[in-house]
C-alpha distance (Angstrom), angle and dihedral (degrees) to the residues before:
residue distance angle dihedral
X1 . . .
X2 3.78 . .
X3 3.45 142.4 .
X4 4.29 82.2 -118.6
X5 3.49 91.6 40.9
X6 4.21 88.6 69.4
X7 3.84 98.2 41.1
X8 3.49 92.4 56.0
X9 4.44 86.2 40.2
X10 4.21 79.8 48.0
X11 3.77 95.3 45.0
X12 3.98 88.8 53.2
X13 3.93 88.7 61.9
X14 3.02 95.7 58.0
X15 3.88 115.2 77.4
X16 3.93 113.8 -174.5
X17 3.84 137.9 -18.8
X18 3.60 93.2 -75.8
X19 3.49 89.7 54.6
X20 3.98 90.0 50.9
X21 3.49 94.0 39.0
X22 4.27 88.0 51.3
X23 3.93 95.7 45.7
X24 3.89 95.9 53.8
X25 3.76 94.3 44.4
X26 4.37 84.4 49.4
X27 3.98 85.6 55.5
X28 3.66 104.1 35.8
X29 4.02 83.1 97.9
X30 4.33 91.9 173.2
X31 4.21 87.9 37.2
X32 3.92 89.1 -136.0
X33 3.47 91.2 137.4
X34 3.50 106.5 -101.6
X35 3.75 139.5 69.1
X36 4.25 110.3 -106.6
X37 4.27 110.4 -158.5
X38 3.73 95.9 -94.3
X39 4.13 91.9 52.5
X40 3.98 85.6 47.7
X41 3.73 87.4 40.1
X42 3.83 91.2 55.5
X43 3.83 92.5 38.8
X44 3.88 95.4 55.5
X45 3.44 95.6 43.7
X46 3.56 97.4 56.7
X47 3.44 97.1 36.0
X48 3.78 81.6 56.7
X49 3.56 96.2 46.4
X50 3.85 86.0 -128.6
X51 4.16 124.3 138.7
X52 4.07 103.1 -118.5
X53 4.20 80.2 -125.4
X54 4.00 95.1 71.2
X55 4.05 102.8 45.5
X56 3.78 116.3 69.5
X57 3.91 132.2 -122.8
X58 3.78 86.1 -114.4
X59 3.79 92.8 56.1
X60 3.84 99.1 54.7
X61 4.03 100.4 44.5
X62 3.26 84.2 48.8
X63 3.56 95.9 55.6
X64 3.67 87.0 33.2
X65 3.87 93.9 53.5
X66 3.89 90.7 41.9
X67 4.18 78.6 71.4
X68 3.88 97.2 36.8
X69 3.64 87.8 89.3
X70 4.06 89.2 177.1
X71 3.72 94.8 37.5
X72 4.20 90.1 -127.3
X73 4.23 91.5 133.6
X74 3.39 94.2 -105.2
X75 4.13 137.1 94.1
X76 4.13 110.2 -140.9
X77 3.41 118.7 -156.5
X78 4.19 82.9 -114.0
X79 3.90 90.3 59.4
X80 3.99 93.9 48.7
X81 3.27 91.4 45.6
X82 3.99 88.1 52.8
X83 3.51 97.7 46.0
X84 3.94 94.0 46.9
X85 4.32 87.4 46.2
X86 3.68 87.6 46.3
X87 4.16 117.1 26.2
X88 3.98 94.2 129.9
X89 3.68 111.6 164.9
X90 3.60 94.0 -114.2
X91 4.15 98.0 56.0
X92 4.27 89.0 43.8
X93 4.08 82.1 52.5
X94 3.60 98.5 60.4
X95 3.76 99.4 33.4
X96 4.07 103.1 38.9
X97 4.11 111.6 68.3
X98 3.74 108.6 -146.2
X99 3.67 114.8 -122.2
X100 3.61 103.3 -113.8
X101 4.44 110.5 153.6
X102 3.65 110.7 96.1
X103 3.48 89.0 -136.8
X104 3.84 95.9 56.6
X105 3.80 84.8 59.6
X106 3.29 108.1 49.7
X107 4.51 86.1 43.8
X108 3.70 108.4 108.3
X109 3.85 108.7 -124.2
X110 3.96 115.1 -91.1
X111 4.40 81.9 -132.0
X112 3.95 90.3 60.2
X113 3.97 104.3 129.0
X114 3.77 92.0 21.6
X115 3.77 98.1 72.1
């Protein structure tokens, strides 16, 4: 179950702009404009209907850096908008490691409790 496989599961939530536009607003917590690893943390998992316990550190940043198109640590509304306008199968492939240690899947995430 990779990191691709749940932005593409993600992007199927999510049903137009408005939607999009809604959904980060709802999870931009500090309203600074931009979504911070725990907000996208929170935002995946319960778009996901998954428990923050059972998906691991290595699977959200690198869904969460899949979206951080300039790697600053932060998700603009620009660069969710991007990713949901362009999340082709080819451009998650080369930018969204899959999670393949043993170990990194059976690690609790680092957000458990804050989701």
């Amino acid at each position: 179950y990779s990191a691709a496989t749940k932005l593409v599961e993600l992007h199927a939530h999510i049903d137009s702009k408005r939607d999009l536009k809604r959904l980060f607003a709802e999870y931009d917590v500090n309203k600074d404009g931009a979504l911070n690893e725990q907000e996208f943390a929170a935002l995946l998992c319960d778009k996901l209907d998954v428990d923050s316990r059972i998906i691991t550190y290595h699977e959200i940043a690198a869904c969460f850096n899949t979206i951080d198109e300039n790697d600053d640590g932060a998700i603009t509304y620009d660069e969710f908008k991007l990713w949901w306008n362009d999340w082709g199968r080819k451009r998650l492939h080369r930018r969204v490691p899959r999670t393949s240690s043993a170990a990194d899947d059976s690690r609790t995430s680092a957000f458990s409790g804050m989701v």
